[in-house]
C-alpha positions in Angstrom: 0.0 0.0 0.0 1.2 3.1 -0.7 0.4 6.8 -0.8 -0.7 6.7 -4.4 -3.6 4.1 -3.8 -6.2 6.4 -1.7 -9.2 4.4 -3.6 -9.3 1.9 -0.1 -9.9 4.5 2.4 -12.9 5.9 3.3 -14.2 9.4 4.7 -17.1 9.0 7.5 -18.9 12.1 7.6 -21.0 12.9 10.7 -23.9 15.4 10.3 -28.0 15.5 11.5 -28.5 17.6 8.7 -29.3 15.2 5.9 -29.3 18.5 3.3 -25.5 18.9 4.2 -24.8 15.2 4.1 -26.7 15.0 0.5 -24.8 18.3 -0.5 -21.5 16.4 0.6 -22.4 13.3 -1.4 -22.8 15.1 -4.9 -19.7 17.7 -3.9 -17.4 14.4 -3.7 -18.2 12.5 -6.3 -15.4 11.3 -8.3 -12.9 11.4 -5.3 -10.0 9.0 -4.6 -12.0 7.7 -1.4 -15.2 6.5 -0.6 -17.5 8.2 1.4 -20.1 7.0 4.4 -22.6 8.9 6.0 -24.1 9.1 9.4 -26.5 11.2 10.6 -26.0 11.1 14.1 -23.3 10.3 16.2 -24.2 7.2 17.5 -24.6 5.7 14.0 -21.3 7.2 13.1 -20.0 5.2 16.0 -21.9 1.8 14.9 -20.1 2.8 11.4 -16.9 2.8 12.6 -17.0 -0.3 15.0 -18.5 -2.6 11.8 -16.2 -0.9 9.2 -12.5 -1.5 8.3 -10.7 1.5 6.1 -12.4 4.4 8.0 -9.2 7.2 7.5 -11.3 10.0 8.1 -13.9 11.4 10.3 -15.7 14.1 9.8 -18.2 15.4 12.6 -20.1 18.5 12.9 -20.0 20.2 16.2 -23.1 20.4 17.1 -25.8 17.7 17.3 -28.3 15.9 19.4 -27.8 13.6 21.8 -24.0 13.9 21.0 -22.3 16.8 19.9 -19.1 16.6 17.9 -16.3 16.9 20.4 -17.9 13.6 22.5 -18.1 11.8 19.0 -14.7 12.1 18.4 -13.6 11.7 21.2 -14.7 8.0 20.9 -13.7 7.5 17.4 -10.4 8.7 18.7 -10.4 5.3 21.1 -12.5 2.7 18.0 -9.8 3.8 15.6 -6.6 6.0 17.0 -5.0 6.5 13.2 -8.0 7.9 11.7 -7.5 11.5 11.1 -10.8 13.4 12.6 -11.7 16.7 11.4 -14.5 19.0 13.6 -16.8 21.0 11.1 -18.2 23.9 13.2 -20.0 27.4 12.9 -18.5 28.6 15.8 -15.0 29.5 16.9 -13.4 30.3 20.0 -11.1 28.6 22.7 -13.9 26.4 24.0 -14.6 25.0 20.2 -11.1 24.5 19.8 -10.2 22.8 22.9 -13.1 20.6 22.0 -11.9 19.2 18.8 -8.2 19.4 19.6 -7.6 18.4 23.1 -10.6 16.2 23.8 -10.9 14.8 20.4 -7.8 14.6 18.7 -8.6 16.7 15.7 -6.7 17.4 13.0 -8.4 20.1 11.5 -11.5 22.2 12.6 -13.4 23.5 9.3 -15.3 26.5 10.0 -19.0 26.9 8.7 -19.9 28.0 5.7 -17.2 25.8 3.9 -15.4 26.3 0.6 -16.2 23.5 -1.6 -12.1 23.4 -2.5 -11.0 24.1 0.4 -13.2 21.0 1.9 -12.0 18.9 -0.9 -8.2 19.9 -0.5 -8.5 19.0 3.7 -9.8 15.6 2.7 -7.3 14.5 -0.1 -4.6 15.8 2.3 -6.7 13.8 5.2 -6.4 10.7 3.8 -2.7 11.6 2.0 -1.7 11.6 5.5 -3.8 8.6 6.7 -2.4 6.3 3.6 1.4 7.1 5.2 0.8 6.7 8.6 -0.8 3.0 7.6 2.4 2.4 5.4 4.8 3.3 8.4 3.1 0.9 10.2 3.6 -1.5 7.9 7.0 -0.7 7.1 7.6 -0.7 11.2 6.2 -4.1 11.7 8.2 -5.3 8.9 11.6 -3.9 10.1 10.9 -5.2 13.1 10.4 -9.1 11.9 13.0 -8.8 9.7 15.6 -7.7 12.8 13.8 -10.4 15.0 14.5 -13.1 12.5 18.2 -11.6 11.7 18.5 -11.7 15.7 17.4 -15.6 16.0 19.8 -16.6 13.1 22.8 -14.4 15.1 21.8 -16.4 18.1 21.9 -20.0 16.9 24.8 -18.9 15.0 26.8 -17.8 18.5 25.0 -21.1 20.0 26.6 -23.4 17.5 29.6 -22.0 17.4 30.1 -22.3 21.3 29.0 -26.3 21.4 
């Protein structure tokens, strides 16, 4: 896997405004990543546990029942590499605190959006998501590889010693 092959990762956007999330389906059409759609926060979170390839969340600040900092707050536990992004009409200390501190955002989108912008933040989002899933990989690799060359050393000294 590598930076160039985004078409596995998808964007989970978060909104109880259907007219947004309908707006954001026809906006991102034709994008590198697939996109899912919640329209609460506690079907975003269902989402997310019974989905594999979530590299983005997107939440909107405000909502019923569970407004955006909470929401990703506990994505940031179900999946720690996903990149979460708060999408807010407000700003302030508070709001950022929210997304930053008690969510783990990356980037806070203020209300209204620019379609490009919005675009731009999520092909960077899941840029970024696609490299931190290769370092992993790469990581886990290394480390077997230096296990196995460790083992061989060992029997080697072992063998030499009998």
């Amino acid at each position: 896997m590598t930076p160039a092959e985004p078409t596995q990762v998808k964007v989970l956007f978060i909104d109880d405004d259907l007219g947004v999330l309908q707006s954001l389906s026809l906006l991102l059409q034709g994008e590198q990543f697939e996109l899912l759609t919640a329209a609460s926060g506690e079907e975003g979170l269902e989402i997310l546990r019974n989905t594999e390839g979530i590299g983005v969340i997107i939440s909107d600040r405000i909502m019923p029942a569970m407004n955006g900092g909470e929401l990703l707050s506990k994505a940031w536990e179900l999946s720690p590499d996903s990149l979460r992004i708060m999408v807010t009409g407000h700003r302030g200390i508070d709001v950022e605190h929210e997304a930053l501190h008690k969510g783990g955002a990356y980037r806070i989108i203020a209300k209204p959006w620019k379609d490009d912008e919005l675009i731009q933040t999520l092909r960077d989002a899941v840029t970024i998501y696609l490299l931190i899933r290769e370092n992993r990989r790469m990581t886990a690799h290394v480390s077997q590889v230096t296990s196995e060359k460790t083992d061989r050393h060992r029997q080697k000294a072992l063998s030499a010693a009998a």
